[in-house]
C-alpha positions in Angstrom: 82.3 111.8 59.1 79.5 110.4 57.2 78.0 113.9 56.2 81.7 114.8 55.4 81.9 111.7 52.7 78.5 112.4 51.1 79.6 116.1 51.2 82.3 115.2 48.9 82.2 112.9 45.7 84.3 112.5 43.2 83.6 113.3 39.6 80.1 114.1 39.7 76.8 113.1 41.8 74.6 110.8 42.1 74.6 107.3 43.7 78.1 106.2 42.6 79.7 108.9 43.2 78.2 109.0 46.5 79.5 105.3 47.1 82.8 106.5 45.7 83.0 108.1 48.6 81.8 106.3 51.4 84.7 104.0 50.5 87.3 106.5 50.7 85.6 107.5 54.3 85.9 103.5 54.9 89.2 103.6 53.8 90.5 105.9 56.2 89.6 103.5 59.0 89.9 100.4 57.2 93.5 100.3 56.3 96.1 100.4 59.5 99.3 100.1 57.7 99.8 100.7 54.0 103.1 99.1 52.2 104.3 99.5 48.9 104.7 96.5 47.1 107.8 96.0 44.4 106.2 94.7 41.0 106.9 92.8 38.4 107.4 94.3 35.0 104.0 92.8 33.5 102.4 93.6 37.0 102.4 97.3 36.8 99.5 98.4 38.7 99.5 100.3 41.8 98.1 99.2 45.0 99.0 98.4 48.9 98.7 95.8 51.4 96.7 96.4 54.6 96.4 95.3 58.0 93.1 95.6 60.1 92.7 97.1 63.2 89.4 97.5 65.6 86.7 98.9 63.3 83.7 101.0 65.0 79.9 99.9 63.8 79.4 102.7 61.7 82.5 101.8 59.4 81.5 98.4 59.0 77.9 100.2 58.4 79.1 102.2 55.8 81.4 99.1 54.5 78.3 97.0 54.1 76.9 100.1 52.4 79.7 100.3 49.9 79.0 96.3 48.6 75.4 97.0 48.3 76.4 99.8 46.2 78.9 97.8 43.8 76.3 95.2 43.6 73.7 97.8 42.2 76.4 99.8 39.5 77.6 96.0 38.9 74.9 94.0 38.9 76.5 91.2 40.3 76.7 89.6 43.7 73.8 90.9 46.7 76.1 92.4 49.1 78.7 90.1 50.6 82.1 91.6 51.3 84.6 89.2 50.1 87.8 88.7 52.5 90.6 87.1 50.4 92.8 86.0 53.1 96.2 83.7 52.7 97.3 80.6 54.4 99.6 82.0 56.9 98.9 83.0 60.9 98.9 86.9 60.0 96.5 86.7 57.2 94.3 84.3 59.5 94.2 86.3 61.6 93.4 89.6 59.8 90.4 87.6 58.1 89.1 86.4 61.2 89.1 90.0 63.1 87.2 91.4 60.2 84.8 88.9 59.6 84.2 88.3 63.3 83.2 92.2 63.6 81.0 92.0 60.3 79.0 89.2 61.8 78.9 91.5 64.9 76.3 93.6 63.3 74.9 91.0 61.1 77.1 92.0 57.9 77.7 88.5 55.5 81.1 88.2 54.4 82.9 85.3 52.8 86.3 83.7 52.8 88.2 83.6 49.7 91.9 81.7 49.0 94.2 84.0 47.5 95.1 81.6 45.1 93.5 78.7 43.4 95.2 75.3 44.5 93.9 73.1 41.8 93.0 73.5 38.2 89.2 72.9 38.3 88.7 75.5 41.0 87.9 78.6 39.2 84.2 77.1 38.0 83.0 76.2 41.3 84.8 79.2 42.9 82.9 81.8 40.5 79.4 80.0 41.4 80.3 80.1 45.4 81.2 83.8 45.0 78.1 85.1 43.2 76.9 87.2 45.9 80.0 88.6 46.4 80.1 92.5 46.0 83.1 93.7 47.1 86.6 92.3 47.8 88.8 93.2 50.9 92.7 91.9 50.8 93.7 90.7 54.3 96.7 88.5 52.2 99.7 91.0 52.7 100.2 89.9 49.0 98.6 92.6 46.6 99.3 90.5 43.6 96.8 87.6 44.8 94.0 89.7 45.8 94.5 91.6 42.2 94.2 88.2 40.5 91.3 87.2 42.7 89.2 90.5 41.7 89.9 90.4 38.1 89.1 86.7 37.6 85.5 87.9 39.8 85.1 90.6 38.2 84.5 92.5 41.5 86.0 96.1 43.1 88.7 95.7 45.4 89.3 98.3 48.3 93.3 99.0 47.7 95.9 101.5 49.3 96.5 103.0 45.2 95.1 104.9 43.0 91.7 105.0 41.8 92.3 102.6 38.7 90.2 100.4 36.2 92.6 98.5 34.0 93.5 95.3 32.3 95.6 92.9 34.0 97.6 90.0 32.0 97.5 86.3 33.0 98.3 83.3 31.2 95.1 81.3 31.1 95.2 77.4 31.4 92.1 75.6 29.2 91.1 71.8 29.2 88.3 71.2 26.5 87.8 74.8 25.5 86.9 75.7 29.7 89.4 78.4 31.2 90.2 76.4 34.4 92.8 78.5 35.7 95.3 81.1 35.5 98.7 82.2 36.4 100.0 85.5 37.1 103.6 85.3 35.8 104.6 81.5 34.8 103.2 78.3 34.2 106.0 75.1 34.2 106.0 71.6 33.4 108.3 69.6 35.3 109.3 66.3 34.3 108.8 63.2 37.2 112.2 61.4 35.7 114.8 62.1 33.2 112.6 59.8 29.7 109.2 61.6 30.1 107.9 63.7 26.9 105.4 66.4 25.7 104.8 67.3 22.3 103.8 71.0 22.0 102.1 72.8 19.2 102.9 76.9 19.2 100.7 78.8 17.0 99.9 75.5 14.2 104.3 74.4 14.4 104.5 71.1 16.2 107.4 71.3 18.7 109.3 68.1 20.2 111.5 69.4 23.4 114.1 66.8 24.4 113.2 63.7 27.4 113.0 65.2 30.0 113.8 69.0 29.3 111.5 71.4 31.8 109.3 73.6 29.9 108.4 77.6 31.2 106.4 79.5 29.8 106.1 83.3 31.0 104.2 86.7 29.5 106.3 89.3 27.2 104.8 92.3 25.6 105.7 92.8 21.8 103.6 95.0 21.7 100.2 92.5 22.3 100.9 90.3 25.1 102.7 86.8 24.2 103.9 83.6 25.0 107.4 83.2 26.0 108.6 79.5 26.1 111.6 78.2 27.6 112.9 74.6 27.0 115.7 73.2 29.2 117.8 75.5 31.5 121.3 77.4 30.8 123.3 77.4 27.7 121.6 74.3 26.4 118.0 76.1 26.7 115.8 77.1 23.6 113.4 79.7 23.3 110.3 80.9 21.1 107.5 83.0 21.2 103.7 82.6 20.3 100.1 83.2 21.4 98.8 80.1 21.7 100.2 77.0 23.0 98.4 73.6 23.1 100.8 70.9 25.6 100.1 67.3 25.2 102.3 64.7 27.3 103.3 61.5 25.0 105.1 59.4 27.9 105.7 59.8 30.9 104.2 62.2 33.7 105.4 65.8 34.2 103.6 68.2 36.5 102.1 71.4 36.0 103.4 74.2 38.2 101.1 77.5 38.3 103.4 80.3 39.8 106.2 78.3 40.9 103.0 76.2 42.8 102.7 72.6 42.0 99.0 71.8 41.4 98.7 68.3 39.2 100.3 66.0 36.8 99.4 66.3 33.2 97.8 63.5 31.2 95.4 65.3 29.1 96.1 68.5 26.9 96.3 71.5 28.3 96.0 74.8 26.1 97.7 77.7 27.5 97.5 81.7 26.1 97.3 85.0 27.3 94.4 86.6 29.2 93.6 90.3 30.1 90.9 90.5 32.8 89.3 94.2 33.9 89.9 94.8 37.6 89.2 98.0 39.5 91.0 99.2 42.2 89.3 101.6 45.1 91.3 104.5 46.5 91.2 106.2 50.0 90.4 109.6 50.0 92.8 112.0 48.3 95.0 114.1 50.7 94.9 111.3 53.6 98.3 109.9 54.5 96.6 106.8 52.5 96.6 108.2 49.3 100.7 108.4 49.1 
């Protein structure tokens, strides 16, 4: 199977292709169940969740290959396969299989949360992830392994097609530092009925009503914006903009990342659009994989 993979690469020859295609051997093995996910209309990109099953040595052999190869065409990370793994008993689970059998035959791996749980994660998650090569989702959600690979800037093994994109987030800033980022919404929710924020959209100062909960989602017109909701139902207000600075006046409202709570706001918080690279891996063409 090996001789078969180097036999065949994939637009062209040399050492990437050649690692191009000991991932889609990999693949084959790798993924035990592929699902198509349903995506949101500014999450357009095509990929799979995956379930692991027993791997033999020589695909976690050629796995381990694969993240030394990234790491060389990347120059980032030293070879550590990332395993972005959720909270619940399946994804446990899944993580635990696979990094159990890479530490069978002395392969490093390292957990990753498929999501980041407070706003000053992302700087001390970059620096704990610098050897990472390579990203494997054990999450059953594609979105949050997606987010997790763009924000790492590292491949991640997915049941798509071979694709090297742009993905859109909203990205939260405190003191000119990206500290985090959504994938479809970021909301500030107000503790009682009298707190306020002041908000400035692109330079015009905006004064939402006590109280009133504030959304604020991605639309594409045609660059990606800002859409901001104030209130709910017919009473709600809406505008657009790229660039929104929040700064609570009274009161404490908290900040919601994807429908998550993470904190309350006291200091300002800027908030715009982000577009992140992220690379997905295929399997091989012509598998049952490939779709």
């Amino acid at each position: 199977m090996v001789a078969n993979a180097l036999a065949s690469p994939i637009g062209g020859t040399g050492p990437r292709s050649a690692a191009l295609a000991l991932v889609e051997a990999v693949m084959q093995e790798l993924f035990g169940a592929l699902t198509r996910e349903s995506l949101a209309p500014h999450d357009t990109l095509p990929g799979g969740l995956m379930t692991t099953r027993a791997l033999s040595a020589t695909t976690l052999k050629w796995l381990s290959e694969h993240a030394l190869h990234s790491s060389d065409v990347a120059g980032a990370g030293n070879g550590v396969i990332g395993i972005v793994r959720g909270y619940d008993k399946a994804s446990r689970s899944r993580g635990t299989q696979l990094r159990r059998q890479c530490a069978a035959l002395g392969l490093p791996t390292l957990d990753i949360p498929p999501v980041l749980r407070h706003r000053t994660t992302l700087p001390d998650l970059r620096r704990i992830t610098a050897s990472v090569s390579l990203l494997v989702d054990v999450t059953g959600h594609g979105a949050d392994a997606r987010r997790m690979a763009a924000l790492l800037a590292r491949p991640l093994l997915s049941g798509g097609a071979h694709v090297t994109t742009k993905v859109p987030f909203i990205g939260i800033e405190e003191d000119s530092d990206l500290v985090d980022v959504a994938l479809k919404t970021v909301e500030l929710r107000p503790l009682h009925d009298d707190v306020r924020v002041r908000m400035c959209l692109d330079g015009r100062w905006i004064d939402p009503a006590p109280g009133v909960r504030v959304r604020i989602s991605l639309t594409q017109s045609p660059t990606w914006r800002l859409q901001c909701t104030f209130g709910e139902g017919p009473t709600g207000t809406s505008a657009e903009g790229a660039a929104l600075t929040l700064r609570p006046s009274w009161g404490t409202y908290v900040l919601c990342r994807d429908e998550e709570p993470i904190s309350d706001v006291s200091d300002p918080v800027q908030v715009a659009p982000l577009l992140k690279r992220l690379t997905l891996v295929p399997p091989r063409r012509g598998t049952a994989l490939a779709g």
